[in-house]
PDB file of N, CA, C and O in Angstrom, chain B, residues numbered from 101:
ATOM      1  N   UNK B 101       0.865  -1.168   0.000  1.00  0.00           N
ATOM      2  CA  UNK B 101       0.000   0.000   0.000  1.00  0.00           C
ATOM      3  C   UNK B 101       0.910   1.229   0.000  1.00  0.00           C
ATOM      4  O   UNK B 101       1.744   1.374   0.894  1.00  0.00           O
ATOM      5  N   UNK B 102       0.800   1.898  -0.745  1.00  0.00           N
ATOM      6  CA  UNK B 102       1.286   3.245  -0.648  1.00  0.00           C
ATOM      7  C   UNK B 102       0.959   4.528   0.374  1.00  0.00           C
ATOM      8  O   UNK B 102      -0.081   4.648   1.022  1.00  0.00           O
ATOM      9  N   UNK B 103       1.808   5.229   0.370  1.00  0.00           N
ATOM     10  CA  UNK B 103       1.696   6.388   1.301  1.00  0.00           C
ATOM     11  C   UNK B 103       0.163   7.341   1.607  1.00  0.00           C
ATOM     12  O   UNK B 103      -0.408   7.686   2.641  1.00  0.00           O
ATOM     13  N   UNK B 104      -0.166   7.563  -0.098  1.00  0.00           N
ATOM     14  CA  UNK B 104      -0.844   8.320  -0.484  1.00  0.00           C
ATOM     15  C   UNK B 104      -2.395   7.291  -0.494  1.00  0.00           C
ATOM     16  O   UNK B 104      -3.438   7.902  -0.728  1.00  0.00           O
ATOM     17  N   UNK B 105      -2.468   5.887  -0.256  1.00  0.00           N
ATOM     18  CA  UNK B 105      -3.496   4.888  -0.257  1.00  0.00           C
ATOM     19  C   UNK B 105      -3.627   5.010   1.613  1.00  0.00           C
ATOM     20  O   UNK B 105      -4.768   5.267   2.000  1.00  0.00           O
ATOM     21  N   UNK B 106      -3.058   4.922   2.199  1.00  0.00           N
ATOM     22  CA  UNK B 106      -2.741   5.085   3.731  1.00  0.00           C
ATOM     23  C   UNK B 106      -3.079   6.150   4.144  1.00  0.00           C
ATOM     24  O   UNK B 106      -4.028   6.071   4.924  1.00  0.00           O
ATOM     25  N   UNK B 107      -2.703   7.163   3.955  1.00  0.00           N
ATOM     26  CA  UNK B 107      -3.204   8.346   4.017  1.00  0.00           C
ATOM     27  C   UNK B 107      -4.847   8.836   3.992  1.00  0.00           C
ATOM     28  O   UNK B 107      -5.631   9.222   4.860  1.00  0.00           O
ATOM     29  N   UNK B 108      -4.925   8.624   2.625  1.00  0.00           N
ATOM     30  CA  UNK B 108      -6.539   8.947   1.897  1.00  0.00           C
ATOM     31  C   UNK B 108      -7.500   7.761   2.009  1.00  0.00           C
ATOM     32  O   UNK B 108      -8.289   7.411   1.130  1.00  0.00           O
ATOM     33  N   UNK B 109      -7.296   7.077   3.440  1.00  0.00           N
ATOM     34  CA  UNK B 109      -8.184   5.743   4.127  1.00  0.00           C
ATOM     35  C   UNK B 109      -9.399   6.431   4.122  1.00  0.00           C
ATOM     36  O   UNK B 109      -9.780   7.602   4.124  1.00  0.00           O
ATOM     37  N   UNK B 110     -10.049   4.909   4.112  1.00  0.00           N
ATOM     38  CA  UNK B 110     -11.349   5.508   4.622  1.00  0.00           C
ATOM     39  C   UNK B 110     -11.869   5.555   6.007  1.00  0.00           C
ATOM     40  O   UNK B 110     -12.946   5.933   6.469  1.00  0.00           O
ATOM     41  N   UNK B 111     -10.498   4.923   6.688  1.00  0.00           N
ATOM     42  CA  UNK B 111     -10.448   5.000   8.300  1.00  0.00           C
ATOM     43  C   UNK B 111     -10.306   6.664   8.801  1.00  0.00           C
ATOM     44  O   UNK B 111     -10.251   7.508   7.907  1.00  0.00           O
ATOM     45  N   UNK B 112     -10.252   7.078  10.150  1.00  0.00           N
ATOM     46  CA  UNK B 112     -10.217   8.151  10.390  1.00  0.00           C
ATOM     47  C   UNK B 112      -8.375   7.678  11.411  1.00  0.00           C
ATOM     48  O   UNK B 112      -7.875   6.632  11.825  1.00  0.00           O
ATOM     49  N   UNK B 113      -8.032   8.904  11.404  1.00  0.00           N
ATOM     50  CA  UNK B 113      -7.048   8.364  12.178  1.00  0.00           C
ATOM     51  C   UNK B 113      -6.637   9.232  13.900  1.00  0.00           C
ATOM     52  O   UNK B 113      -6.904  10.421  14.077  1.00  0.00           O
ATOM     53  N   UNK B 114      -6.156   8.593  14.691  1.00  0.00           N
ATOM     54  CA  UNK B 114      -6.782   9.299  15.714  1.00  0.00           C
ATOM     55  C   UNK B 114      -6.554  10.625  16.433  1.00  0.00           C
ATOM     56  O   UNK B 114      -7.025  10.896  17.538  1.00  0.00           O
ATOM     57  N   UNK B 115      -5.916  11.288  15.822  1.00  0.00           N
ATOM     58  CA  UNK B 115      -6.227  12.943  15.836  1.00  0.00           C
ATOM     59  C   UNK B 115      -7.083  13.315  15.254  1.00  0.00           C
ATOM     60  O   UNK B 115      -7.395  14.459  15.586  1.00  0.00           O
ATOM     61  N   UNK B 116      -7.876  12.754  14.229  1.00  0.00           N
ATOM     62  CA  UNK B 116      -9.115  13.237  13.065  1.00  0.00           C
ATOM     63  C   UNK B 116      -9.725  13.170  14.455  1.00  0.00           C
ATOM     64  O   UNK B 116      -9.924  14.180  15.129  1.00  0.00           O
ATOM     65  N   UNK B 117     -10.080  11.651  14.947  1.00  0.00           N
ATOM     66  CA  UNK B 117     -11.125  10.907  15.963  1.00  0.00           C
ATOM     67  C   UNK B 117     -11.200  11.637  16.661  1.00  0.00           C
ATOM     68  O   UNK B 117     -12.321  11.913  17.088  1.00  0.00           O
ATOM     69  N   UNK B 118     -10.278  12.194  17.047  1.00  0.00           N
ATOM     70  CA  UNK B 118      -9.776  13.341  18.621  1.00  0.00           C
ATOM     71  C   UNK B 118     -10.665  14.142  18.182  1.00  0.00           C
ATOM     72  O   UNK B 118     -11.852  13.847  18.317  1.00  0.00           O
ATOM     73  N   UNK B 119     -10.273  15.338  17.557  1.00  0.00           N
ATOM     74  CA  UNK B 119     -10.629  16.168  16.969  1.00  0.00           C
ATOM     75  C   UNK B 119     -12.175  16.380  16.678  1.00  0.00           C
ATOM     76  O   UNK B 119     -12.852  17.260  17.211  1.00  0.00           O
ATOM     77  N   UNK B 120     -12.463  15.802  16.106  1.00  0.00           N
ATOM     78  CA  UNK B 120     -14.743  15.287  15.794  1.00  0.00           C
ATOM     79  C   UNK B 120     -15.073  15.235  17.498  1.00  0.00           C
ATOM     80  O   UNK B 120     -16.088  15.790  17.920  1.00  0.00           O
ATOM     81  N   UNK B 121     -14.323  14.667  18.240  1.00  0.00           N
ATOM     82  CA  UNK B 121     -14.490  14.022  19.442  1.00  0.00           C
ATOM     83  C   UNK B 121     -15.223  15.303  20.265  1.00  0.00           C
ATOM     84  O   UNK B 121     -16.359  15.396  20.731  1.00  0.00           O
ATOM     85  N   UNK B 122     -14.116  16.231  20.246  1.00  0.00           N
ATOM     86  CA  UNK B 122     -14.088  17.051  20.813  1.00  0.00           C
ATOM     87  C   UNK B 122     -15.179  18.457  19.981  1.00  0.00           C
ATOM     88  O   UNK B 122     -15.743  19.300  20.680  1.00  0.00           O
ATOM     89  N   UNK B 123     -15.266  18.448  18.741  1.00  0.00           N
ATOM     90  CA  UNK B 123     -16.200  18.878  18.282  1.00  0.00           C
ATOM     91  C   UNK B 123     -17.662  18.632  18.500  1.00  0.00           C
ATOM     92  O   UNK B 123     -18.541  19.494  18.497  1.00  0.00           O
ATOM     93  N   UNK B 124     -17.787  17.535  18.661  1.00  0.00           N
ATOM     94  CA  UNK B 124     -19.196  17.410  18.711  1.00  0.00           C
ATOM     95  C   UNK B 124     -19.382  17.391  20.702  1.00  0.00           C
ATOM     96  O   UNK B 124     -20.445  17.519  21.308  1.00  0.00           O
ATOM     97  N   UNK B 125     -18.166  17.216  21.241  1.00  0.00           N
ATOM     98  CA  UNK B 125     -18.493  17.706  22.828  1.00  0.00           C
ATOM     99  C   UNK B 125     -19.148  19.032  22.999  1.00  0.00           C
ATOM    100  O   UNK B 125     -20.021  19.190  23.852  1.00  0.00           O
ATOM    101  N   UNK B 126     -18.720  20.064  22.151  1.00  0.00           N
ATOM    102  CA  UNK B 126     -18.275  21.205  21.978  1.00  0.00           C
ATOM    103  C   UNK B 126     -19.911  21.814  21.730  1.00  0.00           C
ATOM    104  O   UNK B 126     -20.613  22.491  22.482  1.00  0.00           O
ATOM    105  N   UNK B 127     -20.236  21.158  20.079  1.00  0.00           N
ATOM    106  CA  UNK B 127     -21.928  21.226  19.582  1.00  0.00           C
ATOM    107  C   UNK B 127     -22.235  20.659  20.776  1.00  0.00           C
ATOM    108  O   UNK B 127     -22.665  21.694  21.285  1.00  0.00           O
ATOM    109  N   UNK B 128     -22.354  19.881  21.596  1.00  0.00           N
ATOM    110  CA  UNK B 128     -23.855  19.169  21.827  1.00  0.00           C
ATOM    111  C   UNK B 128     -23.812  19.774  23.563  1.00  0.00           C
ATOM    112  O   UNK B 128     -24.662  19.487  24.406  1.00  0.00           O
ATOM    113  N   UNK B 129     -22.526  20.714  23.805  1.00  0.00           N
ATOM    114  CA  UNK B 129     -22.991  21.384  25.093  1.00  0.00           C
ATOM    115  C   UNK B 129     -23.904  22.319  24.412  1.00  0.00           C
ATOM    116  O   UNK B 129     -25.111  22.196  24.620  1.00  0.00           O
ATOM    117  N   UNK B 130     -23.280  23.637  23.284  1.00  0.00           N
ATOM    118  CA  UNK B 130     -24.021  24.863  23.376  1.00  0.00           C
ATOM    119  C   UNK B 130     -25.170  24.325  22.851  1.00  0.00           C
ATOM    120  O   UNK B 130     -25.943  25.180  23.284  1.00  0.00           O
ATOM    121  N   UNK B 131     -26.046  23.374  22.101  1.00  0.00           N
ATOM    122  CA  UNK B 131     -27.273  22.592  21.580  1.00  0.00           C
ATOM    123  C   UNK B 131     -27.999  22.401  23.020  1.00  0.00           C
ATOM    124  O   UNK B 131     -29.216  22.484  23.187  1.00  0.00           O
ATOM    125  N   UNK B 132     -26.915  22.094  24.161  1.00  0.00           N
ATOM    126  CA  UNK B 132     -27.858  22.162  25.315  1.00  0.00           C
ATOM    127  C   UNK B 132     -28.105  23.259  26.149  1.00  0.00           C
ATOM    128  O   UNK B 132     -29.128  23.273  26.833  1.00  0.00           O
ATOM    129  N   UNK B 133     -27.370  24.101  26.179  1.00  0.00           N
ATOM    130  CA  UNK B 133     -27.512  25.283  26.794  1.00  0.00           C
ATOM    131  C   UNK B 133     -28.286  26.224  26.281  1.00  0.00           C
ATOM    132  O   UNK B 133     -29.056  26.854  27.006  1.00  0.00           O
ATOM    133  N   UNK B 134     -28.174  26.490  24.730  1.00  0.00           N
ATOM    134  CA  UNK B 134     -29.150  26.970  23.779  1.00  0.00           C
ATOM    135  C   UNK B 134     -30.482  26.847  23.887  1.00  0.00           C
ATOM    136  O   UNK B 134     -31.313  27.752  23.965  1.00  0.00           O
ATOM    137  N   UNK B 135     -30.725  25.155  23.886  1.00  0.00           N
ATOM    138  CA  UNK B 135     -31.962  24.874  23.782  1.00  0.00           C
ATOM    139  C   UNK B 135     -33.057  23.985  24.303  1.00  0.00           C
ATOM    140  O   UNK B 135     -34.058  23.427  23.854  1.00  0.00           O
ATOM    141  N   UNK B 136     -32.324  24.118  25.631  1.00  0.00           N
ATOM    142  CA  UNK B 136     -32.652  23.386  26.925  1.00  0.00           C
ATOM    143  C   UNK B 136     -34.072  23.933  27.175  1.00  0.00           C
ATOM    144  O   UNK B 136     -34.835  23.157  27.751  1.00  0.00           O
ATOM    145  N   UNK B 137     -34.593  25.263  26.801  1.00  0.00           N
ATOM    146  CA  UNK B 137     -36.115  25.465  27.630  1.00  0.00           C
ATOM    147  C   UNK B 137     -36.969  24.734  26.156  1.00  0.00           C
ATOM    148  O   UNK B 137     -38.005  24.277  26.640  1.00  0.00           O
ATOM    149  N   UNK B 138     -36.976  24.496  24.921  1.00  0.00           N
ATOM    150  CA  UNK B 138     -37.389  24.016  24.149  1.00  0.00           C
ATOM    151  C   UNK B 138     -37.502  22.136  23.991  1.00  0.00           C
ATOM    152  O   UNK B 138     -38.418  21.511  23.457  1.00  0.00           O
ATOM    153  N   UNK B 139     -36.405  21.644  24.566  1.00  0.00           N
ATOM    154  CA  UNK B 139     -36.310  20.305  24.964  1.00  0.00           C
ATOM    155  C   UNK B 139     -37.384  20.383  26.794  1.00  0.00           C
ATOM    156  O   UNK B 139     -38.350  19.678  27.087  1.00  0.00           O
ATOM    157  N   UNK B 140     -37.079  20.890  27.195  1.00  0.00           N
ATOM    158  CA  UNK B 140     -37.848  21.088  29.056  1.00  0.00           C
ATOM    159  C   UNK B 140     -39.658  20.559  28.204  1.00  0.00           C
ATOM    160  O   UNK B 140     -40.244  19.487  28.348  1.00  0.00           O
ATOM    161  N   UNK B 141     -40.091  21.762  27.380  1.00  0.00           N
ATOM    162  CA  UNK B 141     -41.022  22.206  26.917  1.00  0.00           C
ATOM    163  C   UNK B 141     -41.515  20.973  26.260  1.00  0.00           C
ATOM    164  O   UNK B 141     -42.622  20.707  26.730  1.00  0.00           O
ATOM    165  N   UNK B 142     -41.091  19.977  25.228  1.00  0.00           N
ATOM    166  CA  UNK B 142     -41.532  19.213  24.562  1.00  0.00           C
ATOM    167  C   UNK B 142     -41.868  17.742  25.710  1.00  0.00           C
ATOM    168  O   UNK B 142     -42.748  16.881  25.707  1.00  0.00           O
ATOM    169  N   UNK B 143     -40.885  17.968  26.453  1.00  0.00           N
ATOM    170  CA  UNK B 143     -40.980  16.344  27.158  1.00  0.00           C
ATOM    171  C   UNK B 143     -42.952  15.999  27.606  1.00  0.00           C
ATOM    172  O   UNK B 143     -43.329  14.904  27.187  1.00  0.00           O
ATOM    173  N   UNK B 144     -43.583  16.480  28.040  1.00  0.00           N
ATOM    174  CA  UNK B 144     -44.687  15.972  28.304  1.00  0.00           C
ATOM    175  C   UNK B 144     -45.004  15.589  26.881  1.00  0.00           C
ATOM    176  O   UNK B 144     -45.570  14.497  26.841  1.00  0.00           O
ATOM    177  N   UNK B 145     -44.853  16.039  25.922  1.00  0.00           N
ATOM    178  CA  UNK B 145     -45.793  15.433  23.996  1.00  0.00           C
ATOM    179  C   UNK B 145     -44.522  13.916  24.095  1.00  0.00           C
ATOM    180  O   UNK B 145     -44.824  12.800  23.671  1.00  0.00           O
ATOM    181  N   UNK B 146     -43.548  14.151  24.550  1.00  0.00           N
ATOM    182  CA  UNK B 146     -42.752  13.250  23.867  1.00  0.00           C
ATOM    183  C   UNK B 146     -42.994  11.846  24.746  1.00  0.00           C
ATOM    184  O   UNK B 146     -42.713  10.716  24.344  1.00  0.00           O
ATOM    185  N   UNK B 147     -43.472  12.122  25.797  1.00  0.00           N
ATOM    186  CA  UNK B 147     -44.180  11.357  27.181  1.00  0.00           C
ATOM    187  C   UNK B 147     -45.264  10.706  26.094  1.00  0.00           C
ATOM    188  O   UNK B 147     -44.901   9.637  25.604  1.00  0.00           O
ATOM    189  N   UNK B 148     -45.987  10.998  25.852  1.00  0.00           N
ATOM    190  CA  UNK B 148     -47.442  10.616  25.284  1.00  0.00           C
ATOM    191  C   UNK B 148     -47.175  10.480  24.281  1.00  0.00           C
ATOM    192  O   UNK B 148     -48.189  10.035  23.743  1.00  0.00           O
ATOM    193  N   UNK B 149     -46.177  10.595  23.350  1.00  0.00           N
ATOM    194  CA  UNK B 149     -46.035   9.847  21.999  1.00  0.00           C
ATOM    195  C   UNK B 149     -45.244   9.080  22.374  1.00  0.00           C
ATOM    196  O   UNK B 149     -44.527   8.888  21.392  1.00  0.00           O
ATOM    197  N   UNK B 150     -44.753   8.269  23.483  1.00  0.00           N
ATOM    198  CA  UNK B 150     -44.041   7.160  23.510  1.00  0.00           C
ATOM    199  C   UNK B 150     -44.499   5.884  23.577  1.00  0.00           C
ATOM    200  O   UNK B 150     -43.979   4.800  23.311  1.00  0.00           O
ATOM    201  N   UNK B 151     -46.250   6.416  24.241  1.00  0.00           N
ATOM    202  CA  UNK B 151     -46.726   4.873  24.548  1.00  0.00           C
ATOM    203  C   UNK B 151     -47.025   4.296  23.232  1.00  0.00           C
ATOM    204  O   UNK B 151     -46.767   3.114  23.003  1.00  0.00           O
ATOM    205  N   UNK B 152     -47.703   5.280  22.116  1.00  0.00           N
ATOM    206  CA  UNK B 152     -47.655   4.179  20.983  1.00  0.00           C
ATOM    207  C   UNK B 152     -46.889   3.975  20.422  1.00  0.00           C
ATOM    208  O   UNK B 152     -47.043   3.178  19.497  1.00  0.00           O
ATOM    209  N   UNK B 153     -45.428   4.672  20.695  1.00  0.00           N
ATOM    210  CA  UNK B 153     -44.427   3.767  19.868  1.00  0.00           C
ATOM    211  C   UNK B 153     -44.169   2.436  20.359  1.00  0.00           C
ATOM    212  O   UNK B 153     -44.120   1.433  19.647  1.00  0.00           O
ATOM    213  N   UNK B 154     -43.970   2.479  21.879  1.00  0.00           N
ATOM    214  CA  UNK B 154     -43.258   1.161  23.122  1.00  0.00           C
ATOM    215  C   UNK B 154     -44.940   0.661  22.561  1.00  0.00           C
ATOM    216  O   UNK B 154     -44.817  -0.467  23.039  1.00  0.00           O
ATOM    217  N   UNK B 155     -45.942   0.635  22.125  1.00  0.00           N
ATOM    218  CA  UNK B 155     -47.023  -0.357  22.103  1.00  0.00           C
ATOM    219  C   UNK B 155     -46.424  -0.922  20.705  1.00  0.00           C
ATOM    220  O   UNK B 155     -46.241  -2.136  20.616  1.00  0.00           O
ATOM    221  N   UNK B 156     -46.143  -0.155  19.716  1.00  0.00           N
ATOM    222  CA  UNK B 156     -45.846  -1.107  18.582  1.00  0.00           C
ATOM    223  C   UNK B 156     -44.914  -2.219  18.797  1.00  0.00           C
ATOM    224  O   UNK B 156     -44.967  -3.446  18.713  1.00  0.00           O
ATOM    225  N   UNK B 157     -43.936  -1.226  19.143  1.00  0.00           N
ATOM    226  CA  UNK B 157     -42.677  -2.314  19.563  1.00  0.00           C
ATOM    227  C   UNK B 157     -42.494  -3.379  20.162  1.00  0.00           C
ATOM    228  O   UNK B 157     -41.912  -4.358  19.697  1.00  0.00           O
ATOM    229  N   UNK B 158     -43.248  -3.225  21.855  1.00  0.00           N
ATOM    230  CA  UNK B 158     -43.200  -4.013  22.386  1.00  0.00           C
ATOM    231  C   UNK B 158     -44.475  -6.029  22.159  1.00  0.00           C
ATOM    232  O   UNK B 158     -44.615  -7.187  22.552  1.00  0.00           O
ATOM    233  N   UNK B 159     -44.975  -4.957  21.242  1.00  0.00           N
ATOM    234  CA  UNK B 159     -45.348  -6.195  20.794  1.00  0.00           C
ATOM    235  C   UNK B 159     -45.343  -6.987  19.540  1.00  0.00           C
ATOM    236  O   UNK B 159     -46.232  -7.584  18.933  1.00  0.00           O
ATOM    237  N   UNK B 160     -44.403  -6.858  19.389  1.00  0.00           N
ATOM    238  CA  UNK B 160     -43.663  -7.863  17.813  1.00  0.00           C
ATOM    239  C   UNK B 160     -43.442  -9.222  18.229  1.00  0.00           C
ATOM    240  O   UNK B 160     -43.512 -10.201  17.485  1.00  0.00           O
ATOM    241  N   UNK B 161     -43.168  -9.231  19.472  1.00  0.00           N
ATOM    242  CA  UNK B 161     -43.102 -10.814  19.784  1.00  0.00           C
ATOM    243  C   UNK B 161     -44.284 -11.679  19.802  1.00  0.00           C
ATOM    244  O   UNK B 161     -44.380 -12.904  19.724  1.00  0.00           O
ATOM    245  N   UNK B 162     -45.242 -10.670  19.936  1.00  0.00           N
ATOM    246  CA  UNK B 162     -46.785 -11.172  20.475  1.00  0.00           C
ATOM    247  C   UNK B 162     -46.947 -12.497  19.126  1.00  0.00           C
ATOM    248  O   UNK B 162     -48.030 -12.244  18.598  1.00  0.00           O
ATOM    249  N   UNK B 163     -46.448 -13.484  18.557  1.00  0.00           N
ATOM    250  CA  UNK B 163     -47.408 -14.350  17.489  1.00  0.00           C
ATOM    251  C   UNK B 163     -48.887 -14.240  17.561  1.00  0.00           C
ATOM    252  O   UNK B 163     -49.570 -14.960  18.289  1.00  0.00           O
ATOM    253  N   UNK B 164     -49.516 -13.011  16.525  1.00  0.00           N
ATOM    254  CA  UNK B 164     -51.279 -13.097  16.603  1.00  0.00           C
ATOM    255  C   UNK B 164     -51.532 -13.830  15.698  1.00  0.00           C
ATOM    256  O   UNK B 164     -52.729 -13.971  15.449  1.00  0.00           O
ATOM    257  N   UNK B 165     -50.441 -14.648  14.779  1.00  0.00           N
ATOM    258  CA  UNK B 165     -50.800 -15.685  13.507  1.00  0.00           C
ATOM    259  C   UNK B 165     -52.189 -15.864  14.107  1.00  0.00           C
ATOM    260  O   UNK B 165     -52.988 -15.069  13.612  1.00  0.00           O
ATOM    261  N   UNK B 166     -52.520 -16.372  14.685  1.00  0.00           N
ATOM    262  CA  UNK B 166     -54.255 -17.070  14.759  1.00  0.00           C
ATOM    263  C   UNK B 166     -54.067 -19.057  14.020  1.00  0.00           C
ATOM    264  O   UNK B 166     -54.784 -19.895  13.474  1.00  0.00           O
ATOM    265  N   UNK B 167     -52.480 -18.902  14.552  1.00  0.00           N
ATOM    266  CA  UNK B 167     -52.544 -20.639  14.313  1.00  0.00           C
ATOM    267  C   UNK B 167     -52.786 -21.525  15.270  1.00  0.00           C
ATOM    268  O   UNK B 167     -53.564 -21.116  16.132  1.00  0.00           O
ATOM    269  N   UNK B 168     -52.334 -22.720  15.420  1.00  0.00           N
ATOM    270  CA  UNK B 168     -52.559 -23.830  16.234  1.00  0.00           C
ATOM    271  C   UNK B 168     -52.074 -23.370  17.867  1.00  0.00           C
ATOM    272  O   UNK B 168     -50.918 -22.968  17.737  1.00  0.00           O
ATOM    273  N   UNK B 169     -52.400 -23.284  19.062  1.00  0.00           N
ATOM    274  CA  UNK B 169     -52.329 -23.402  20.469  1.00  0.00           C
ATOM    275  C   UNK B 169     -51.070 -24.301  20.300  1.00  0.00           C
ATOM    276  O   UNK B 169     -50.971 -25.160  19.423  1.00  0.00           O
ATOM    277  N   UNK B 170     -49.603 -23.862  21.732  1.00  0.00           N
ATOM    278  CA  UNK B 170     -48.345 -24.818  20.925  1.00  0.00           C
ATOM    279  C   UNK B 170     -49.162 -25.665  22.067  1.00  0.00           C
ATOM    280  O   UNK B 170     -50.115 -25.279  22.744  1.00  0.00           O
ATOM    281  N   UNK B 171     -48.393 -27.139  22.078  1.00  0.00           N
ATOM    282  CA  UNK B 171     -48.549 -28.058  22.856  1.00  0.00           C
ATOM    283  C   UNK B 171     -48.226 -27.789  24.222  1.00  0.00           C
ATOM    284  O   UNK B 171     -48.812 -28.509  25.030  1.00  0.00           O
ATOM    285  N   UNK B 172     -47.504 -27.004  24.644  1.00  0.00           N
ATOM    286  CA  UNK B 172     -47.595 -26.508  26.080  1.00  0.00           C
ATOM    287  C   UNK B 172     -49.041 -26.299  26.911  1.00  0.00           C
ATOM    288  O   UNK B 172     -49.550 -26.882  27.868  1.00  0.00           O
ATOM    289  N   UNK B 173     -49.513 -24.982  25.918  1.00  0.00           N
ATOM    290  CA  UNK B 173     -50.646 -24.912  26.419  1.00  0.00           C
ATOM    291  C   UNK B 173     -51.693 -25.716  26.308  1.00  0.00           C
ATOM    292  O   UNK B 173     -52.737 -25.503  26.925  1.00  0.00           O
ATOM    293  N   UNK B 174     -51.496 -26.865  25.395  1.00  0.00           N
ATOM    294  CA  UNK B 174     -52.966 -27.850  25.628  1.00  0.00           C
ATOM    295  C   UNK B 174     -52.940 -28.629  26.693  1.00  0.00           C
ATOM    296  O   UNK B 174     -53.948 -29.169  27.149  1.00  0.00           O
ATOM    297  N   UNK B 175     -51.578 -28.767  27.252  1.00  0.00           N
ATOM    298  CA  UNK B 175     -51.618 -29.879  28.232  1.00  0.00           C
ATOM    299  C   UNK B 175     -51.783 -29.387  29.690  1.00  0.00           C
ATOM    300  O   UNK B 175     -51.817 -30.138  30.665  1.00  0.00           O
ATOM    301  N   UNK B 176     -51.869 -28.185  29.722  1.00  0.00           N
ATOM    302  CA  UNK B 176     -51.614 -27.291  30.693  1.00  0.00           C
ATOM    303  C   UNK B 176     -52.985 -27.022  30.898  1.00  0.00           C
ATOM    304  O   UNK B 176     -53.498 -27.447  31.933  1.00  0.00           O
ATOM    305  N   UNK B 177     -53.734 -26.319  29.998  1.00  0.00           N
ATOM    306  CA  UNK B 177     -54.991 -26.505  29.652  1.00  0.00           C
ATOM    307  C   UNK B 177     -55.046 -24.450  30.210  1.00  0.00           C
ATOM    308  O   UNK B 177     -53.982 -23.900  30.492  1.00  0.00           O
ATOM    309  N   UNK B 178     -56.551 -23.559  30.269  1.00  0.00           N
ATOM    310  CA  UNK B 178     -56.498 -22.894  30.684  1.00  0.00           C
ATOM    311  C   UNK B 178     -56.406 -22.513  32.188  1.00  0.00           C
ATOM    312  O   UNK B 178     -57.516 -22.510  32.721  1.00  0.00           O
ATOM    313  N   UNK B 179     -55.145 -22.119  33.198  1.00  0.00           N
ATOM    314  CA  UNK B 179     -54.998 -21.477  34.035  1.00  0.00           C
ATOM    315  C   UNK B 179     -55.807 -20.499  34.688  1.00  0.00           C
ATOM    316  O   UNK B 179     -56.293 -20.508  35.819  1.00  0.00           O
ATOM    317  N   UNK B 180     -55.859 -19.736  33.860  1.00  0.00           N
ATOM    318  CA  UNK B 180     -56.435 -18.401  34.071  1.00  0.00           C
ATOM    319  C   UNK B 180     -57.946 -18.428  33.996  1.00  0.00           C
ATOM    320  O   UNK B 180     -58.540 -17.754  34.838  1.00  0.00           O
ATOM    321  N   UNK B 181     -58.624 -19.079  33.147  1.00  0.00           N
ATOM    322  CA  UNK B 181     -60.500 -19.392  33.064  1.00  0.00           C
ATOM    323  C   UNK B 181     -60.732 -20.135  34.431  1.00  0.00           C
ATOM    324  O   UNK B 181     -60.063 -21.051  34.909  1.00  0.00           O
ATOM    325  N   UNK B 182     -61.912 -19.475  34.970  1.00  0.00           N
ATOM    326  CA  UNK B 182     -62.482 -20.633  36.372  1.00  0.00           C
ATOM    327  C   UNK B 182     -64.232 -20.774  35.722  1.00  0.00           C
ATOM    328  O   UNK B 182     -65.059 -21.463  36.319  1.00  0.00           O
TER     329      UNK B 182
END
């Protein structure tokens, strides 16, 4: 590999790394100091748009196929019905 292939990586190298590092420390204080009463302000909407996201999400595991009961539960039978 050459100098100029080493160089012009598509890796970063770690003074670049440093450097961004410390840049974006830099953005994301004054982003908070700036605009901290606008973030304060949103959290109750962002409260109440969370439950239907965590409802989508959290239920992807749910199988509603509407197929066969596994064999666990037939032998088990219903628990929960009296």
């Amino acid at each position: 590999m050459s100098d100029h292939e080493a160089h012009y990586g598509g890796k970063m190298s770690g003074r670049a790394k440093l450097i961004f590092v410390g840049f974006a420390i830099v953005a994301g204080y004054y982003l908070f100091t700036e605009h901290t009463a606008h973030v304060l302000n949103a959290l109750p909407f962002l409260l109440f748009l969370s439950c239907p996201v965590m409802h989508l999400f959290m239920h992807h595991g749910h199988k509603h196929g509407g197929g066969t009961p596994s064999s666990k539960s037939q032998r088990t039978g219903d628990a929960g019905v009296q």
